[in-house]
C-alpha positions in Angstrom: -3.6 82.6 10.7 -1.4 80.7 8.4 1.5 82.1 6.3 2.2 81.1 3.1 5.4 82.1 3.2 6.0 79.4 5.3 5.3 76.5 2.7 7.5 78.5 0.6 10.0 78.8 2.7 9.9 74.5 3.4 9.7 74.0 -0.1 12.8 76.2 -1.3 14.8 74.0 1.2 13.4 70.9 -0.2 14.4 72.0 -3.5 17.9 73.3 -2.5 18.6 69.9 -0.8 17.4 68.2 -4.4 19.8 70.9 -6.7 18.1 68.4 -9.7 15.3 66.3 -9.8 11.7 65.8 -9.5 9.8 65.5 -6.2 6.3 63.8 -6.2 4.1 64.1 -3.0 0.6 62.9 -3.1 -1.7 63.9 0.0 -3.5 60.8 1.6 -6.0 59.3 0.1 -9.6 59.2 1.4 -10.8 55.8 3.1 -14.0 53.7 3.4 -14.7 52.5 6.8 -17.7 50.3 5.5 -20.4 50.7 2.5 -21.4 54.0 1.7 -19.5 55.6 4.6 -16.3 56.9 4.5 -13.4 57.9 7.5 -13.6 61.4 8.8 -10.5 62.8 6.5 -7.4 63.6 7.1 -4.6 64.5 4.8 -1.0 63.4 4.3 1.1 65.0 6.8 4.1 65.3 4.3 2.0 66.9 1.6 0.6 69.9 4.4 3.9 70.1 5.6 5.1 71.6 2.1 1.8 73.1 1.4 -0.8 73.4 4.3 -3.0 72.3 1.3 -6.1 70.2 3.0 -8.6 69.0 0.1 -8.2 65.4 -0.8 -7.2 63.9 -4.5 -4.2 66.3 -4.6 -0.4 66.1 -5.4 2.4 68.7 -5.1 5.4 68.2 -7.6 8.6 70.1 -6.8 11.1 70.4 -9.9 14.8 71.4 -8.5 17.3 73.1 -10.6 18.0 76.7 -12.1 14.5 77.8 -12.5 12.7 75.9 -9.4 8.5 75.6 -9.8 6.3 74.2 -7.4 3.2 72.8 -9.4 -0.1 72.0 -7.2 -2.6 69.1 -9.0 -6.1 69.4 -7.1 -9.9 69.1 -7.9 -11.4 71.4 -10.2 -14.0 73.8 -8.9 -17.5 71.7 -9.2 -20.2 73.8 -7.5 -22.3 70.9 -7.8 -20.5 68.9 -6.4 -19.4 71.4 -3.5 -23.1 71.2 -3.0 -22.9 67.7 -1.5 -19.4 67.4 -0.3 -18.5 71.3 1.2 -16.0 73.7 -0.7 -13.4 73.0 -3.5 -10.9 76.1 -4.1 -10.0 74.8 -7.5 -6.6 74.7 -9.9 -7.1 79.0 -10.4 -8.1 79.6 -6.4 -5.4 77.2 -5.0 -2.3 78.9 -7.0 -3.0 82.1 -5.2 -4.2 80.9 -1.9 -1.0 78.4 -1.3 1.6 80.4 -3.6 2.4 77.5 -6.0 3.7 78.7 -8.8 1.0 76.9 -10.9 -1.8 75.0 -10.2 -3.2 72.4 -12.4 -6.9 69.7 -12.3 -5.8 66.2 -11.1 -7.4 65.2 -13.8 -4.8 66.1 -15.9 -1.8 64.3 -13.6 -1.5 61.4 -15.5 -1.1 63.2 -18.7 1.4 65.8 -17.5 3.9 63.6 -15.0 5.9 62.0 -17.9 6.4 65.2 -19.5 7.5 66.6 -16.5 9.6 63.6 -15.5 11.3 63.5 -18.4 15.3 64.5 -18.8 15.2 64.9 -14.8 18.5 63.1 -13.2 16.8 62.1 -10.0 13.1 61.5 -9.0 12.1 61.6 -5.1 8.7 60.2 -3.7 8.2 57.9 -0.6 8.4 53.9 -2.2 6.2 51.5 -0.5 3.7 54.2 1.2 1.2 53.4 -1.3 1.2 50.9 -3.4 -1.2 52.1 -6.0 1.3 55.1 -6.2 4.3 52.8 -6.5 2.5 51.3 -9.7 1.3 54.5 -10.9 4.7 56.0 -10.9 6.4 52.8 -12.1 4.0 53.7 -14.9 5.1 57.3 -15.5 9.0 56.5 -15.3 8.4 53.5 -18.3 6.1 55.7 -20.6 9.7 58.3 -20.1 12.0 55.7 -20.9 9.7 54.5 -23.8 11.0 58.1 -25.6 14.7 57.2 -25.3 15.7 56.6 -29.1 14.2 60.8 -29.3 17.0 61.6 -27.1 14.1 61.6 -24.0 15.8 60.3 -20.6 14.0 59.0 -17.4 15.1 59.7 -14.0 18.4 57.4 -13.2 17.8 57.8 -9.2 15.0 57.1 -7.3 15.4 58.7 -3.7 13.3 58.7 -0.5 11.9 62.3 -0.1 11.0 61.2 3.2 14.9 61.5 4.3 15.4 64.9 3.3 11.7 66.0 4.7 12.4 64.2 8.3 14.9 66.3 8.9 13.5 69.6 8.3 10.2 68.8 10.3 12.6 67.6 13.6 13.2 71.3 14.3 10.1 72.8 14.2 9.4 76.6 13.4 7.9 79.8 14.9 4.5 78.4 13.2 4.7 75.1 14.3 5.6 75.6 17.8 2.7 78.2 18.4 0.1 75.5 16.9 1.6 73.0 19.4 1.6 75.5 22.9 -2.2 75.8 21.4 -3.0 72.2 21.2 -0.9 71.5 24.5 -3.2 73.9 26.1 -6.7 72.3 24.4 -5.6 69.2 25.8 -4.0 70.5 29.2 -7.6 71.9 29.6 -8.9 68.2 28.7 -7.4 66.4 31.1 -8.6 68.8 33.7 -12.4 68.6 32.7 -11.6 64.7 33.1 -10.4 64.7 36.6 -13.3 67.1 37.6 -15.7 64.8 36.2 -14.5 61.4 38.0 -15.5 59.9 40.6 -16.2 55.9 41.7 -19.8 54.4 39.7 -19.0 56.4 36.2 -17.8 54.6 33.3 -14.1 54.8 31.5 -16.3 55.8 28.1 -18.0 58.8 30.2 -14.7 60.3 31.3 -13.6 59.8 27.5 -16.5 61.4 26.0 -15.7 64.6 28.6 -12.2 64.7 26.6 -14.0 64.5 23.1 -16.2 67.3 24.3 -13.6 69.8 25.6 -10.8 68.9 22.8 -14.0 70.0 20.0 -15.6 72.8 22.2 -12.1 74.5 22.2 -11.5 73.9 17.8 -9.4 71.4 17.8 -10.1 68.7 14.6 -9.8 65.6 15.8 -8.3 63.0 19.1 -4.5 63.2 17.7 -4.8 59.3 18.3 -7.6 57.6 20.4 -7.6 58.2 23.9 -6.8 55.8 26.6 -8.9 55.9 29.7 -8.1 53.0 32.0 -9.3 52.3 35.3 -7.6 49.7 37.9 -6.1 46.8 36.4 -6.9 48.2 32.7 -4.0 51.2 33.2 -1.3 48.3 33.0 -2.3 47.3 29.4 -0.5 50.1 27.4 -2.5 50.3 24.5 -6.1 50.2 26.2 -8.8 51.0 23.5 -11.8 49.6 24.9 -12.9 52.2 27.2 -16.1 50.5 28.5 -15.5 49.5 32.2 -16.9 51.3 35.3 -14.1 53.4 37.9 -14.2 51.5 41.0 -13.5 53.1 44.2 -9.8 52.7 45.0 -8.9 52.2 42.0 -6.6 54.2 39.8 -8.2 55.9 36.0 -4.5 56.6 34.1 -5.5 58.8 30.9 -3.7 59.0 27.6 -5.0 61.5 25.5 -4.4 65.0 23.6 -5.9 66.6 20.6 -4.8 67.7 17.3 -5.4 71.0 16.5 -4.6 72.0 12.5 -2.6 69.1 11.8 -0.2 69.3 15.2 -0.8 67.0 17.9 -0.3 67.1 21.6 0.1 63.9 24.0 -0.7 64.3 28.1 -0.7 61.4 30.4 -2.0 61.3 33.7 -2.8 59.1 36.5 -5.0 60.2 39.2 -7.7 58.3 42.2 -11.0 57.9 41.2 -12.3 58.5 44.6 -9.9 61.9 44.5 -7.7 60.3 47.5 -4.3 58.0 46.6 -3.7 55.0 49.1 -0.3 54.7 50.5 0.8 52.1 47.5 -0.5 54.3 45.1 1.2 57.0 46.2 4.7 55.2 46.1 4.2 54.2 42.9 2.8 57.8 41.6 5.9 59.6 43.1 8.1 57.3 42.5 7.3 58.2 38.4 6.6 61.4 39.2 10.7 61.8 40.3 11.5 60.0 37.2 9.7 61.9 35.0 11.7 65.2 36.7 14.6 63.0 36.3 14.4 62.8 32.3 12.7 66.7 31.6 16.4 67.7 33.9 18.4 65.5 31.1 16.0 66.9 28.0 18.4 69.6 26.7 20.7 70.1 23.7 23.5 68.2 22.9 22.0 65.7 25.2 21.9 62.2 23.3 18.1 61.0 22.4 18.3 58.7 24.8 19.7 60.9 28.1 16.2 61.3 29.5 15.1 57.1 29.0 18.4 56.1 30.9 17.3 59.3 33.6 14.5 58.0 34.5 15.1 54.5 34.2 18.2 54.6 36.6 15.1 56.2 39.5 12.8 54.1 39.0 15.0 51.3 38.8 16.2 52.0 42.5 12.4 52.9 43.6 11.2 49.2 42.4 14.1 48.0 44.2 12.9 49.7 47.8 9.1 48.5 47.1 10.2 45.0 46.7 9.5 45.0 42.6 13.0 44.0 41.7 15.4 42.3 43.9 19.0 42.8 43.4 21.8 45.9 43.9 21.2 48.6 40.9 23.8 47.9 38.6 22.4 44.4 38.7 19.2 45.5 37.6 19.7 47.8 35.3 22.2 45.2 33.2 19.8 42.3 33.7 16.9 44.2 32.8 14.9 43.0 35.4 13.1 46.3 35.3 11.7 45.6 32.5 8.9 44.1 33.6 7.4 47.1 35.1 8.3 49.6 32.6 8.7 48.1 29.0 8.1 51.2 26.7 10.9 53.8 26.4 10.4 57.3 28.1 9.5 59.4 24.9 9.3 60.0 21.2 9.5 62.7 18.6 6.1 64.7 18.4 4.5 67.2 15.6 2.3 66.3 12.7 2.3 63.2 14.1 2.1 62.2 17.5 4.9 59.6 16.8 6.4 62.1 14.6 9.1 61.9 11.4 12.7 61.9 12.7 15.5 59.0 12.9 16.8 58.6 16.7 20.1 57.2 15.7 22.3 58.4 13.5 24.9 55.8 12.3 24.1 53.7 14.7 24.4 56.4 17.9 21.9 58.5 19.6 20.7 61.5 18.1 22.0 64.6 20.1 18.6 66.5 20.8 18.4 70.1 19.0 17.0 73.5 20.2 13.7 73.3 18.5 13.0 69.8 18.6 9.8 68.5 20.3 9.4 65.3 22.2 7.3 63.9 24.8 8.7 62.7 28.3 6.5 59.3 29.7 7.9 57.2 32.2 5.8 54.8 33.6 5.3 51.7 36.5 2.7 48.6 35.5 2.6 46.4 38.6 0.4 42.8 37.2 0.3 40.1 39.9 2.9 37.7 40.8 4.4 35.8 42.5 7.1 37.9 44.8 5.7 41.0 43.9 3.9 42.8 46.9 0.1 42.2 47.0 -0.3 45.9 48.0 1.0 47.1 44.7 -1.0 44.7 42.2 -3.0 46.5 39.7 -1.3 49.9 39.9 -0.4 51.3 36.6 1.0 54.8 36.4 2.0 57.1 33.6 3.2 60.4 33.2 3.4 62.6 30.4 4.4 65.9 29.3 5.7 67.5 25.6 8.5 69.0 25.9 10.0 71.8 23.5 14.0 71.7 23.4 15.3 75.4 24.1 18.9 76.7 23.7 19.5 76.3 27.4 17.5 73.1 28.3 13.8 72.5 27.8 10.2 73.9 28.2 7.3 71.8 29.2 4.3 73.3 27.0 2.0 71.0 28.5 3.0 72.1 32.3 -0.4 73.3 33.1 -2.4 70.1 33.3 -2.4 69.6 37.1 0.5 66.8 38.1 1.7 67.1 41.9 -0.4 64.7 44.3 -1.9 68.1 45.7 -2.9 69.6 43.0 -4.7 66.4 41.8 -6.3 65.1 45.1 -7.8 69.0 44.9 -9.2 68.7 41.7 -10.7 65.0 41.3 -14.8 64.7 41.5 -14.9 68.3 42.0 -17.1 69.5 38.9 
């Protein structure tokens, strides 16, 4: 169940950090995907952050200073509309339900924003997200200055409220973190229908379609980004989409996929036989990321600089690609050269929350980020062997990945994706056997 009190408790900071000014956050606008249909929608993740509000054509204005006021702007109540479209709470509904301290139609936005803009020192909004809102604002802040020989003054500052709001949602709360555990397990549970249902002769959009069914069956929303399901030679193109080719016997099926469940996303990788046995090659390659991967969860803790765990479990597989004839050279040599590189491009993680590349800078003037008890991230090293020339015909085609979310704790880090299956045991046990 969701607690108000925490939206009130996110915006209150927001409004501290602002001591004066005016804070516009529009929720995302809905999109066409072609003619009369529209995309399944999904709101800003900024907006829900401060307001866990979900409707579309909605805006939250925060106004900082000695009496603070959070004002929601939403649809009005429209039962006929609510007839073809599903509910509306409404300006009168909305105030109670979110604990604004007023709620207004959206209809009325343009008509109210200069008033409210006007003799504020500082105005924060995200520039450049949306250009229709950079005009519409641009629009607002000229109609203010318009007033000036009444003794009416416009904002002087325009800030990023996307600073201030990245910070707060790197260290997630009590709320947060049980939403994620819950989507961790929806997906964990995923992946493990997946490898049950594989085996050689299906094809990649079957074992994909067992994800969809297993993320929806347990509530969550929506994919929290399209899921990857590559067989053979398709698990070393990163960013597979197409999902259409049939699992050979042999052959490898890496899947990239987790679920979003009210607004919070997870993010499992996992690389398993389609014929529920790894060839010797295979299983190099699979252990070889599979001590990486321990390498960087071992170097996930705080005070630890963001990029502790990449140069973990680059430094292991480094030396692995070394003893399979991948890279030729001592060490040092390859990790200066980079010559490593062209196995594993990608770095070994990324921030995770409302968005499964979530809001957070990873350098801070120009260092590493020291990771925070709190902060969420995912840990992802991978091994994409393409033929070529001096590269070991055994190992062509093999693409591994492996990944987990990982919650940093006070004393290191927890893995709330751990229960997806992951040793060679586990998985050779489980593959083809549904």
């Amino acid at each position: 169940m969701t607690d108000i009190k925490v939206y009130a408790k996110r915006r209150a900071a927001l409004l501290a950090q602002m001591q004066m000014g005016i804070a516009i956050v529009p929720t995302a606008p809905e999109r066409v995907r072609n003619r009369d249909s529209e995309y399944l929608y999904r709101y800003d993740s900024y907006f829900y952050y401060l307001c866990g509000f979900q409707e579309p054509e909605a805006v939250l204005v925060l106004i900082a200073g000695a009496e603070p006021q959070s004002l929601l702007f939403c649809r009005e109540k429209n039962l006929e509309r609510e007839t073809w479209d599903g509910f509306r709470y409404g300006p009168d509904a909305a105030k109670d339900a979110f604990g604004v301290d007023a709620a207004y139609p959206i209809a009325l936005l343009d008509e109210k924003l200069p008033t409210l803009m006007a003799n504020q020192p500082a105005l924060y909004y995200a520039p450049g997200m949306e250009t229709d809102w950079d005009a519409r604002i641009m629009r607002w802040l000229n109609q203010v200055r318009a007033q000036s020989r009444t003794g009416v003054s416009a904002p002087q500052r325009i800030l990023d409220v996307r600073a201030a709001l990245d910070e707060m949602r790197l260290v997630k709360d009590a709320q947060e973190l049980e939403l994620m555990r819950r989507a961790a397990g929806i997906s964990a549970k995923a992946h493990e229908r997946a490898m049950r249902a594989t085996r050689p002769g299906k094809m990649e959009y079957e074992i994909e379609a067992e994800l969809l069914y297993e993320f929806r069956r347990r509530g969550a929303q929506f994919p929290a980004y399209w899921p990857i399901v590559a067989g053979g030679a398709n698990a070393c193109v990163l960013h597979y989409s197409d999902n259409k080719a049939r699992l050979e016997d042999g052959a490898l099926l890496l899947i990239d996929a987790g679920c979003e469940l009210d607004g919070y996303a997870s993010d499992i990788t996992r690389t398993f036989p389609v014929n529920g046995q790894f060839s010797g090659p295979q299983k190099d390659i699979y252990e070889l990321v599979l001590a990486a991967q321990a390498a960087a969860i071992a170097a996930t803790k705080p005070g630890a600089a963001w990029d502790a765990p990449h140069e973990a479990a680059v430094r292991v597989l480094a030396r692995g690609m070394i003893d399979f004839g991948l890279c030729q050279g001592s060490l040092d040599q390859v990790l200066e050269t980079g010559d490593y590189k062209r196995c594993y491009m990608h770095r070994t993680g990324h921030w995770l929350g409302l968005d499964v590349h979530d809001a957070g800078d990873y350098k801070i003037d120009g260092k590493w980020r020291p990771l925070a008890a709190g902060m969420t991230l995912t840990v992802e090293p991978g091994c994409y062997i393409r033929p070529a020339e001096g590269v070991p015909e055994a190992y062509w085609n093999i693409g591994v990945r492996i990944e987990d979310d990982a919650l940093v704790t006070e004393n290191g880090c927890e893995i709330i994706t751990a229960e997806t299956p992951k040793s060679v045991a586990d998985i050779e046990a489980l593959v083809g056997k549904d």
